[in-house]
KEFITI-612477 format. One record per atom (N, C-alpha, C, O, CB): x, y, z; atom name; residue in three letters. Coordinates in nm, 2 decimals, padded with zeros to 4 digits. Glycine has a CB too. Layout:
N
<X=X&Y=Y&Z=Z&site=CA&code=ala>
...
***
This chain:
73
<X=26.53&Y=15.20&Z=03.60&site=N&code=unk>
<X=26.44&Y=15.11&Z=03.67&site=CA&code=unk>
<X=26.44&Y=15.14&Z=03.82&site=C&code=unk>
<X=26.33&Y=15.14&Z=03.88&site=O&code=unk>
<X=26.47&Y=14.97&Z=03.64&site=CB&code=unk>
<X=26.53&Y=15.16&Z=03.86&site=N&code=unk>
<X=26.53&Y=15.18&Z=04.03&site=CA&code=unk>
<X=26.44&Y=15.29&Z=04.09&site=C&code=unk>
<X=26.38&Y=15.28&Z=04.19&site=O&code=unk>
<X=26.68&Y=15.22&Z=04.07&site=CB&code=unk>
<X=26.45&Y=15.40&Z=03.99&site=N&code=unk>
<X=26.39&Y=15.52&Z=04.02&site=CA&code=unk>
<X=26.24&Y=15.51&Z=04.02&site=C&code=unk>
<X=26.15&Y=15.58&Z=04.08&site=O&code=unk>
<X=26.45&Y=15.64&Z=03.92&site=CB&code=unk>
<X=26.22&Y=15.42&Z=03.94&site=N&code=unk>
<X=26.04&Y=15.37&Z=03.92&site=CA&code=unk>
<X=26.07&Y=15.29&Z=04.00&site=C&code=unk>
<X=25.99&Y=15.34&Z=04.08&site=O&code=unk>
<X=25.96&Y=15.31&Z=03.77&site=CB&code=unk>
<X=26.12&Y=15.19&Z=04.08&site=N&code=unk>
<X=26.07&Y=15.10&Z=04.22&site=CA&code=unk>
<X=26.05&Y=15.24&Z=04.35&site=C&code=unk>
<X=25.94&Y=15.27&Z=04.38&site=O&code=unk>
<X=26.24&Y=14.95&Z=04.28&site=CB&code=unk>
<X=26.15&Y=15.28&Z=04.39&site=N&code=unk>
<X=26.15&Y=15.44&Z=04.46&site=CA&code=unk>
<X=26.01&Y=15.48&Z=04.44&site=C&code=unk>
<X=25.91&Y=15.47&Z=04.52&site=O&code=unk>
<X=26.25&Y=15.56&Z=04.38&site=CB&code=unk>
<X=26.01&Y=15.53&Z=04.34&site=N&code=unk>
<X=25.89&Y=15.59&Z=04.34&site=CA&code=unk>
<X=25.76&Y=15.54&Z=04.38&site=C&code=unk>
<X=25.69&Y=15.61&Z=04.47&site=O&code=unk>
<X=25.87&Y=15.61&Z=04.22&site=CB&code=unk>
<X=25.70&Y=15.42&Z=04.34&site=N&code=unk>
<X=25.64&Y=15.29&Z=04.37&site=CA&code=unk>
<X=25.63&Y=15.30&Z=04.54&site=C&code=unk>
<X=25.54&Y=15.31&Z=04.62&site=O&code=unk>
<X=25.74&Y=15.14&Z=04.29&site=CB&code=unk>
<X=25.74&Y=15.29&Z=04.57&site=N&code=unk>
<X=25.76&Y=15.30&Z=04.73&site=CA&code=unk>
<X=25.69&Y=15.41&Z=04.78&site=C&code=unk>
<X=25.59&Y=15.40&Z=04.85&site=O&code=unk>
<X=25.91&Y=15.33&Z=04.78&site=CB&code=unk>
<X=25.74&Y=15.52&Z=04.74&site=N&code=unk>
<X=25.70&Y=15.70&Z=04.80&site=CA&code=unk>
<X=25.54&Y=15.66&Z=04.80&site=C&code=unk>
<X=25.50&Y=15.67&Z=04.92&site=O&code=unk>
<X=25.74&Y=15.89&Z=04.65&site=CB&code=unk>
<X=25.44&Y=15.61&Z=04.72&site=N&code=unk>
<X=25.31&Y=15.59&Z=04.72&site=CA&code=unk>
<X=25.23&Y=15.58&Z=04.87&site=C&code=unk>
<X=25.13&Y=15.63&Z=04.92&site=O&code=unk>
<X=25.30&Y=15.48&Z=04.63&site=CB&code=unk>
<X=25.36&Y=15.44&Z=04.92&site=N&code=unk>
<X=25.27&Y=15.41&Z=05.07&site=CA&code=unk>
<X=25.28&Y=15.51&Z=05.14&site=C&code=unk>
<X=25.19&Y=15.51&Z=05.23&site=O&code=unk>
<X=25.32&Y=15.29&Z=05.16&site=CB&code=unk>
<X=25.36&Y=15.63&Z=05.13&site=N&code=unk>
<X=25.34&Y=15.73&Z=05.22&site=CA&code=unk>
<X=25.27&Y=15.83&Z=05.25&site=C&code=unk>
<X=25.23&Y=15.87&Z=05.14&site=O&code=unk>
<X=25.41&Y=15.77&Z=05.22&site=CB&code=unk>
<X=25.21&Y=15.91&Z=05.35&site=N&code=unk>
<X=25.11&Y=16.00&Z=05.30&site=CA&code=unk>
<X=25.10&Y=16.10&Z=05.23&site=C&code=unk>
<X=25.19&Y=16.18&Z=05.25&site=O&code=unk>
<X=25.06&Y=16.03&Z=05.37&site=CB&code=unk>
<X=25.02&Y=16.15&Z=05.15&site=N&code=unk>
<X=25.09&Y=16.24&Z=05.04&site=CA&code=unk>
<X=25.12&Y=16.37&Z=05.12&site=C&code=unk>
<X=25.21&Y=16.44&Z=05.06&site=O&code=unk>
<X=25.00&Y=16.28&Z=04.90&site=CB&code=unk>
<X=25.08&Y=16.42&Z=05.23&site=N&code=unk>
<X=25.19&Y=16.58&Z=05.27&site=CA&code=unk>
<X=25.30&Y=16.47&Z=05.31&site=C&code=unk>
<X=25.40&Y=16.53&Z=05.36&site=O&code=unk>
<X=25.12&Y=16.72&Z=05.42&site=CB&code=unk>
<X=25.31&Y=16.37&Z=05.31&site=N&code=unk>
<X=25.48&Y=16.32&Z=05.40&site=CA&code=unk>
<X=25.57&Y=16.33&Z=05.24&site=C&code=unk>
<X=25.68&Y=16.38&Z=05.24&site=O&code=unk>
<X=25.48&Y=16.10&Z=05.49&site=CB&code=unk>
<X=25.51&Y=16.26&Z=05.11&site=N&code=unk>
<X=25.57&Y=16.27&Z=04.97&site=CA&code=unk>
<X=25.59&Y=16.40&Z=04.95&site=C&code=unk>
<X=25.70&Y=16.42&Z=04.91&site=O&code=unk>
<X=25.49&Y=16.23&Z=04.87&site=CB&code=unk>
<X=25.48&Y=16.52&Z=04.96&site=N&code=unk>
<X=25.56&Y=16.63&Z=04.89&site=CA&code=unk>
<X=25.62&Y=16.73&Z=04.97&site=C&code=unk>
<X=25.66&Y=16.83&Z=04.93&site=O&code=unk>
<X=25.47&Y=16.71&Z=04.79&site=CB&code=unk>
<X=25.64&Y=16.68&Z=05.11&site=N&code=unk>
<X=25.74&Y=16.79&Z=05.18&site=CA&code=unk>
<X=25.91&Y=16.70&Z=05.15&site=C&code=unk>
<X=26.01&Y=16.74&Z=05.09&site=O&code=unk>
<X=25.68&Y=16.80&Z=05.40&site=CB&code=unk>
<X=25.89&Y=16.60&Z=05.20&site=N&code=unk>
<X=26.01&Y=16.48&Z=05.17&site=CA&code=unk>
<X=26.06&Y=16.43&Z=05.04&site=C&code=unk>
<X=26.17&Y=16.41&Z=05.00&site=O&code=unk>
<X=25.98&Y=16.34&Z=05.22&site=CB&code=unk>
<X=25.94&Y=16.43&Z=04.97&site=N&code=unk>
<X=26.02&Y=16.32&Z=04.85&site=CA&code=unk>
<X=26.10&Y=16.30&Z=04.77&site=C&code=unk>
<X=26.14&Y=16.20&Z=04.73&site=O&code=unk>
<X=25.98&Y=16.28&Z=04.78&site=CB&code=unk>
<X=26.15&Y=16.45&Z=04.74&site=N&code=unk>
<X=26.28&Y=16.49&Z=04.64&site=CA&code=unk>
<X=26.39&Y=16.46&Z=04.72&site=C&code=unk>
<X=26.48&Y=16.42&Z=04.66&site=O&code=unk>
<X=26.29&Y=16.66&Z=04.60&site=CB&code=unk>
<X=26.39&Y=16.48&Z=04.86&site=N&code=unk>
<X=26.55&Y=16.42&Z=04.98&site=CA&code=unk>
<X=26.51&Y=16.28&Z=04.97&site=C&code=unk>
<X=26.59&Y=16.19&Z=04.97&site=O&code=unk>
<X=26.55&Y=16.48&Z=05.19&site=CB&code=unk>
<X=26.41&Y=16.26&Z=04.96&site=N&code=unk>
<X=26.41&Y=16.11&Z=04.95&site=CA&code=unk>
<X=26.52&Y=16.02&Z=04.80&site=C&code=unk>
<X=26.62&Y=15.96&Z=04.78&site=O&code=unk>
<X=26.20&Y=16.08&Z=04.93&site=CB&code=unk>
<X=26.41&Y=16.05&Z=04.73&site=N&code=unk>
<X=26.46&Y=16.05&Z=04.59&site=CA&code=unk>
<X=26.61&Y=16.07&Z=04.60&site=C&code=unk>
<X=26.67&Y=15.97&Z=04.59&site=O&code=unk>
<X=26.40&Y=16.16&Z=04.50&site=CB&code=unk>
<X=26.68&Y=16.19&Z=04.61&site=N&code=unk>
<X=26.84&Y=16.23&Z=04.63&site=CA&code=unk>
<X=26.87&Y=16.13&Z=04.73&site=C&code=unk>
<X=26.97&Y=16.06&Z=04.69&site=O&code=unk>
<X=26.88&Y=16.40&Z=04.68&site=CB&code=unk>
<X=26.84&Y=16.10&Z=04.82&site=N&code=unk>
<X=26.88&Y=16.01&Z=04.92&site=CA&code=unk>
<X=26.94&Y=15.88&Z=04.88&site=C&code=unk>
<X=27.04&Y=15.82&Z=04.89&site=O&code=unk>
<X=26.77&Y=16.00&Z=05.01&site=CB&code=unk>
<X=26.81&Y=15.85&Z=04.82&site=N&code=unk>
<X=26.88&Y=15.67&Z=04.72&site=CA&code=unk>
<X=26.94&Y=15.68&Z=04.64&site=C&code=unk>
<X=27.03&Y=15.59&Z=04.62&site=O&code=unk>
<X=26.79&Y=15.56&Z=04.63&site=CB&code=unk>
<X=26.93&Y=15.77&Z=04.56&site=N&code=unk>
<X=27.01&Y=15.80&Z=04.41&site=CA&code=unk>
<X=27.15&Y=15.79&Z=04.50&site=C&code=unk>
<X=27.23&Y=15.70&Z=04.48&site=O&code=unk>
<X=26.96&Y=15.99&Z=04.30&site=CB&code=unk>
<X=27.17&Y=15.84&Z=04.55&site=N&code=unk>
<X=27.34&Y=15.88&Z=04.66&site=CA&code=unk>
<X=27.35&Y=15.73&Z=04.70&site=C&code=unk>
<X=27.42&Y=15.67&Z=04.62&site=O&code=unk>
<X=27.33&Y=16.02&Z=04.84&site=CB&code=unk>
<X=27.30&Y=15.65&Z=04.79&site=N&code=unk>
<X=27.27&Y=15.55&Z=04.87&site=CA&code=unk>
<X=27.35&Y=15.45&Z=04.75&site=C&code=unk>
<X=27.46&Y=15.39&Z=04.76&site=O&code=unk>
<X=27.09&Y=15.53&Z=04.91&site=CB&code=unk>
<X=27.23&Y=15.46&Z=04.62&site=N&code=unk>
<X=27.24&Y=15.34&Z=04.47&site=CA&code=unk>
<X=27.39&Y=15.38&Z=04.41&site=C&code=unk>
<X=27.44&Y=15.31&Z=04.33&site=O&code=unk>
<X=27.10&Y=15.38&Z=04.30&site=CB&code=unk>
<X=27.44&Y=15.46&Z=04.45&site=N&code=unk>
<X=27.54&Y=15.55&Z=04.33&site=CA&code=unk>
<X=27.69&Y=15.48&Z=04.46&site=C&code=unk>
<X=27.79&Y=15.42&Z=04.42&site=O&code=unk>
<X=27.51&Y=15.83&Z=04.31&site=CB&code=unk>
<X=27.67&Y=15.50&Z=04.52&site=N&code=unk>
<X=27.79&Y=15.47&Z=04.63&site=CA&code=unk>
<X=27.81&Y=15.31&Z=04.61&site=C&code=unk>
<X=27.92&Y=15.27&Z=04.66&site=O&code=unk>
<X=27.73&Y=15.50&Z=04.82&site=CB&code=unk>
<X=27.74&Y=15.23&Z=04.55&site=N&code=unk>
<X=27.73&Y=15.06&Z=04.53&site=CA&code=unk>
<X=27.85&Y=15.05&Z=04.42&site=C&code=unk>
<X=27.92&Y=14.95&Z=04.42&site=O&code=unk>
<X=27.56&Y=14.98&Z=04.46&site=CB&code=unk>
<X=27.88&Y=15.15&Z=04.35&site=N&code=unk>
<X=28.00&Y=15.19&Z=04.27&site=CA&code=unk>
<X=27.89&Y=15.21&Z=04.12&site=C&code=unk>
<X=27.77&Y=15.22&Z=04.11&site=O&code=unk>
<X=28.15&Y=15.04&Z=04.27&site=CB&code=unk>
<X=28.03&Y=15.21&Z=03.99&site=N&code=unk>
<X=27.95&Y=15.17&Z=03.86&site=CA&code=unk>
<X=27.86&Y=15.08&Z=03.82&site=C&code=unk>
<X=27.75&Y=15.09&Z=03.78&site=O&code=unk>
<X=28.02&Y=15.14&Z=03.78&site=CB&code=unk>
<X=27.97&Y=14.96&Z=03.85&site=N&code=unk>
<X=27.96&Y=14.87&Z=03.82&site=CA&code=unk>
<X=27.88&Y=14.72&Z=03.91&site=C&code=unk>
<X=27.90&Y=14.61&Z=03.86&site=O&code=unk>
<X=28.07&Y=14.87&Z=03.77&site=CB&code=unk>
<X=27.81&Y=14.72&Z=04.03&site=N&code=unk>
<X=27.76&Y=14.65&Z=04.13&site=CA&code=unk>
<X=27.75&Y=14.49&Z=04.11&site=C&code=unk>
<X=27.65&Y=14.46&Z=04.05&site=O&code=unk>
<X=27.64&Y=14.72&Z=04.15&site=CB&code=unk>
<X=27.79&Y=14.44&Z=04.13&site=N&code=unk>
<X=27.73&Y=14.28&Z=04.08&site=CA&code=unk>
<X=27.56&Y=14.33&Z=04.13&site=C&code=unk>
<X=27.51&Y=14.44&Z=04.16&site=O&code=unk>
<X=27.81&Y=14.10&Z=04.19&site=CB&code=unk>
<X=27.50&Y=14.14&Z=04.10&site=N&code=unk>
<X=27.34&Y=14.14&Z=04.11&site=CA&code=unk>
<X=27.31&Y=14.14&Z=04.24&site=C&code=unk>
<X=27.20&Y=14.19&Z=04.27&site=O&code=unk>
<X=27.27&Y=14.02&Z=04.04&site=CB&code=unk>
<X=27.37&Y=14.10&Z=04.31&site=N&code=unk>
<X=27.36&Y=14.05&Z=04.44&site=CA&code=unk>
<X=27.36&Y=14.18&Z=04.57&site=C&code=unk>
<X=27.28&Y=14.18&Z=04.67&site=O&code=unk>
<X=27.50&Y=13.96&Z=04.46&site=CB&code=unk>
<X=27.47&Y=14.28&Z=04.53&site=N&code=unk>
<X=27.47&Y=14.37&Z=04.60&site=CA&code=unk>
<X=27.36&Y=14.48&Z=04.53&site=C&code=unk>
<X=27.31&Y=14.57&Z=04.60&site=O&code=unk>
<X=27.60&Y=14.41&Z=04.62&site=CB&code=unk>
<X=27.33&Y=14.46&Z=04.45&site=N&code=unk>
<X=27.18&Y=14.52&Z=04.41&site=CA&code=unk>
<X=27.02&Y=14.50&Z=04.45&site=C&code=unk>
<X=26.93&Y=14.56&Z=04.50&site=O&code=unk>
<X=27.17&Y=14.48&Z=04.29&site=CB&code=unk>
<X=27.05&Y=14.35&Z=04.41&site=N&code=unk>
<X=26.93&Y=14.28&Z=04.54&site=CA&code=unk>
<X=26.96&Y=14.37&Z=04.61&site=C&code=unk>
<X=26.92&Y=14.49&Z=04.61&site=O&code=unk>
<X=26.96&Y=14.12&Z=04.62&site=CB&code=unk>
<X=27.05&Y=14.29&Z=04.71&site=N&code=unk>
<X=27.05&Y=14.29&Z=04.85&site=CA&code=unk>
<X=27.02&Y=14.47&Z=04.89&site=C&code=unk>
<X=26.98&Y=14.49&Z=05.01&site=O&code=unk>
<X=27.21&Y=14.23&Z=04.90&site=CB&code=unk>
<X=27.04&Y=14.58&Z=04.82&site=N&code=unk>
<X=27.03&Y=14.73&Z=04.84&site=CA&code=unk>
<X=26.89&Y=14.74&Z=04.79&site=C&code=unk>
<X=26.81&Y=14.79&Z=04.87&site=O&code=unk>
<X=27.15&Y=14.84&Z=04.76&site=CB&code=unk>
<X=26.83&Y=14.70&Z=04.68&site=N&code=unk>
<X=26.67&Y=14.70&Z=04.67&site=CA&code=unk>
<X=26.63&Y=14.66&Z=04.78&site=C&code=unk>
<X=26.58&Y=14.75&Z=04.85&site=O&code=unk>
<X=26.61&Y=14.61&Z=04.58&site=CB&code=unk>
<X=26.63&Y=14.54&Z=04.85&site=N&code=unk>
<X=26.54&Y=14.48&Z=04.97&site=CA&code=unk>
<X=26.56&Y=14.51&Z=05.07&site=C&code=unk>
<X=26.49&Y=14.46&Z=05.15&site=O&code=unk>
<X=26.53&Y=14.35&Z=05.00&site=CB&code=unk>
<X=26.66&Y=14.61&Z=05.12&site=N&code=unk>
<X=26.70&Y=14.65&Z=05.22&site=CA&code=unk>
<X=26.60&Y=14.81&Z=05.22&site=C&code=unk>
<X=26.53&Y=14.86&Z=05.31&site=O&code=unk>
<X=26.87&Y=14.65&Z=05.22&site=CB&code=unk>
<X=26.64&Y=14.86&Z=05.09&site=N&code=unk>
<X=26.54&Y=14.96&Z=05.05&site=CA&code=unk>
<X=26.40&Y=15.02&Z=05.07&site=C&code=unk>
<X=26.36&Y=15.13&Z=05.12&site=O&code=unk>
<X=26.53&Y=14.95&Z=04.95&site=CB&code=unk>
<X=26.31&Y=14.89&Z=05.02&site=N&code=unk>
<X=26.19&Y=14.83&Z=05.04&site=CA&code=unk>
<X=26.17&Y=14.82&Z=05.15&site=C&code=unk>
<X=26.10&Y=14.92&Z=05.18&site=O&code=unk>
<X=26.16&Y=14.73&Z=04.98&site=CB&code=unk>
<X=26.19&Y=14.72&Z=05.27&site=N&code=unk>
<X=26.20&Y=14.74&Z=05.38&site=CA&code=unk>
<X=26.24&Y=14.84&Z=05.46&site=C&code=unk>
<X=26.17&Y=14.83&Z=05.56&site=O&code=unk>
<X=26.22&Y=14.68&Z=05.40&site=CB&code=unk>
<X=26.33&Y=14.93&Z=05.46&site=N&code=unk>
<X=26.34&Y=15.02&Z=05.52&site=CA&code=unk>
<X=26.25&Y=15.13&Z=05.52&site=C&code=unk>
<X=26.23&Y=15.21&Z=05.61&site=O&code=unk>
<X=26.44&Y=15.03&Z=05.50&site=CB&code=unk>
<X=26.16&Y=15.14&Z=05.35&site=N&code=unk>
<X=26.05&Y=15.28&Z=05.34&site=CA&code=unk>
<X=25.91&Y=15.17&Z=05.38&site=C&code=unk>
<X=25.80&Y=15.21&Z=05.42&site=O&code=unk>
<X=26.05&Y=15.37&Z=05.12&site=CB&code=unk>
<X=25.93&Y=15.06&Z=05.36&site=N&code=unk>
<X=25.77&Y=14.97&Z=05.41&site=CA&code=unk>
<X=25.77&Y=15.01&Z=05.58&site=C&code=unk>
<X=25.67&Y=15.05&Z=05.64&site=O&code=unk>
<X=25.78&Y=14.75&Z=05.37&site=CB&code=unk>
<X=25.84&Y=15.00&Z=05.62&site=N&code=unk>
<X=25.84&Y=15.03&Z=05.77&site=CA&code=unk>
<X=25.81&Y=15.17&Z=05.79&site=C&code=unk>
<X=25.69&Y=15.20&Z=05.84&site=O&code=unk>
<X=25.98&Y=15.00&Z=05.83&site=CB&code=unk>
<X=25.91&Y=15.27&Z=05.77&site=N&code=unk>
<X=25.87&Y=15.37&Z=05.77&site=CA&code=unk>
<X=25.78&Y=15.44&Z=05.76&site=C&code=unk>
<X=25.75&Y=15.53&Z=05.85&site=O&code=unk>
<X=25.90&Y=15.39&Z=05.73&site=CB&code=unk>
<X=25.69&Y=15.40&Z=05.60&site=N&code=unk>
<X=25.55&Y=15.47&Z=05.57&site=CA&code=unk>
<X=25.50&Y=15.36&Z=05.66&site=C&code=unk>
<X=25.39&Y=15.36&Z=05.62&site=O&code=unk>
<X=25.48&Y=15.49&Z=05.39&site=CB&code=unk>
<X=25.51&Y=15.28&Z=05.74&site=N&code=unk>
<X=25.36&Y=15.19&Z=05.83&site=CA&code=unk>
<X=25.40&Y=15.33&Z=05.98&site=C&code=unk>
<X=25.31&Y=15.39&Z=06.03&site=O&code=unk>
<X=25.41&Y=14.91&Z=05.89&site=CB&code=unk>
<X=25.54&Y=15.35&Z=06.01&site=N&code=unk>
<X=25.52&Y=15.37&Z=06.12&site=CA&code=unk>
<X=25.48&Y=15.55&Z=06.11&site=C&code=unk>
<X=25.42&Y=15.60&Z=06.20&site=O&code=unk>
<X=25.64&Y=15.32&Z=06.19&site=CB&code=unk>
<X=25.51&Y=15.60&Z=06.02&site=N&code=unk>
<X=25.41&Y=15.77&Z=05.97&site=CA&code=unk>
<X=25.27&Y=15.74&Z=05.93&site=C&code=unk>
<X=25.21&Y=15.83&Z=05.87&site=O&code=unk>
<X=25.48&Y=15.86&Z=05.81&site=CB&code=unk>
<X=25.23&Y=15.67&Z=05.93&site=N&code=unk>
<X=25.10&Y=15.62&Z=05.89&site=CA&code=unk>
<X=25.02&Y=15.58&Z=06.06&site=C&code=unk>
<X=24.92&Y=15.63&Z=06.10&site=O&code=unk>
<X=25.14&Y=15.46&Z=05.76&site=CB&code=unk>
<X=25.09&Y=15.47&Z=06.12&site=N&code=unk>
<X=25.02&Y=15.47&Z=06.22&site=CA&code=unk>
<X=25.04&Y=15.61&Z=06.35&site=C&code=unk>
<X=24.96&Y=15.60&Z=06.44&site=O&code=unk>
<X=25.06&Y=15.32&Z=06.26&site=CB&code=unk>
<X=25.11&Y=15.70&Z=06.35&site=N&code=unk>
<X=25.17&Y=15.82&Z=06.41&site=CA&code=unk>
<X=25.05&Y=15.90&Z=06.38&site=C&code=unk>
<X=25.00&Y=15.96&Z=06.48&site=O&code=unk>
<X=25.31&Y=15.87&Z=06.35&site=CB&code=unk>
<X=25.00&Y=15.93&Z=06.25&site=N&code=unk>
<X=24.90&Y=16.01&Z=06.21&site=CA&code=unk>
<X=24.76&Y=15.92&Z=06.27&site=C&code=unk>
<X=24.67&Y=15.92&Z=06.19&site=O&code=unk>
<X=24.90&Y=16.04&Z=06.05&site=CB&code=unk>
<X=24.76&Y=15.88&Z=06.34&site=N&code=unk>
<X=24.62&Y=15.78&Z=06.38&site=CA&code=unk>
<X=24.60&Y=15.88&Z=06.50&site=C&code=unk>
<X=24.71&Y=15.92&Z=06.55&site=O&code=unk>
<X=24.64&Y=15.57&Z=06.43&site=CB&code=unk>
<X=24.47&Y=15.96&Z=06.58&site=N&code=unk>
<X=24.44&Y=15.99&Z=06.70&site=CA&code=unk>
<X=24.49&Y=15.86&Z=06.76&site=C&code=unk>
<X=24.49&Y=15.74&Z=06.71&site=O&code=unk>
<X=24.30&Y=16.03&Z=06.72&site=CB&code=unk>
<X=24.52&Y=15.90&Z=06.88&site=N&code=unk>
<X=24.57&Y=15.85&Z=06.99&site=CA&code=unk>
<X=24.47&Y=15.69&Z=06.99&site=C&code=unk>
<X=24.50&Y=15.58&Z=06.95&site=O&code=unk>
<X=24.55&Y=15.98&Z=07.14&site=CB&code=unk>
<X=24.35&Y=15.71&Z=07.05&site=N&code=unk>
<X=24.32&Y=15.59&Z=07.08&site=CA&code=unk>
<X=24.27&Y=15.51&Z=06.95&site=C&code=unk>
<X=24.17&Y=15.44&Z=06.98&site=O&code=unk>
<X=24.22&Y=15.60&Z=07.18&site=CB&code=unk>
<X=24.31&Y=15.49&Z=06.83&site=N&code=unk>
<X=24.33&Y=15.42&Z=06.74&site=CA&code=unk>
<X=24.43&Y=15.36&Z=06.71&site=C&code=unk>
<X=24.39&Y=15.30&Z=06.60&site=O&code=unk>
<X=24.31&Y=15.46&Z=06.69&site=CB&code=unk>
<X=24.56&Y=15.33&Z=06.73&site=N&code=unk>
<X=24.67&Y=15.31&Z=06.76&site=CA&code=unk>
<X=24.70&Y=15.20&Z=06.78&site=C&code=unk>
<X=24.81&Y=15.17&Z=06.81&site=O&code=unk>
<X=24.72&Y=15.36&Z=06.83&site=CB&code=unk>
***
């Protein structure tokens, strides 16, 4: 399931930013999710989803507004 929220995410980004990045991306959380241990309670799961989400919602807004000509911004 995680790997389909991820993915879901990669979407807001622009697609040359997905297919130059998205596999380090991908390896990136998988490493990130895998470090929470085996076994994680729910909480520290939450809490690494929504940290997740926000961290790539931001991201793709701020590669998103970067690709804007200058006086659109």
């Amino acid at each position: 399931m995680g790997e389909a929220i991820f993915r879901a995410l990669q979407r807001f980004y622009p697609r040359s930013f997905r297919v130059r990045y998205g596999a380090e991306q991908l390896e990136f959380v998988r490493q990130a999710r895998a470090a929470l241990g085996p076994e994680p309670g729910r909480i520290h799961v939450a809490a690494f989803w929504m940290r997740t989400v926000g961290d790539h919602l931001g991201a793709a807004l701020r590669i998103w507004t970067r690709s804007l000509p200058p006086g659109k911004r």
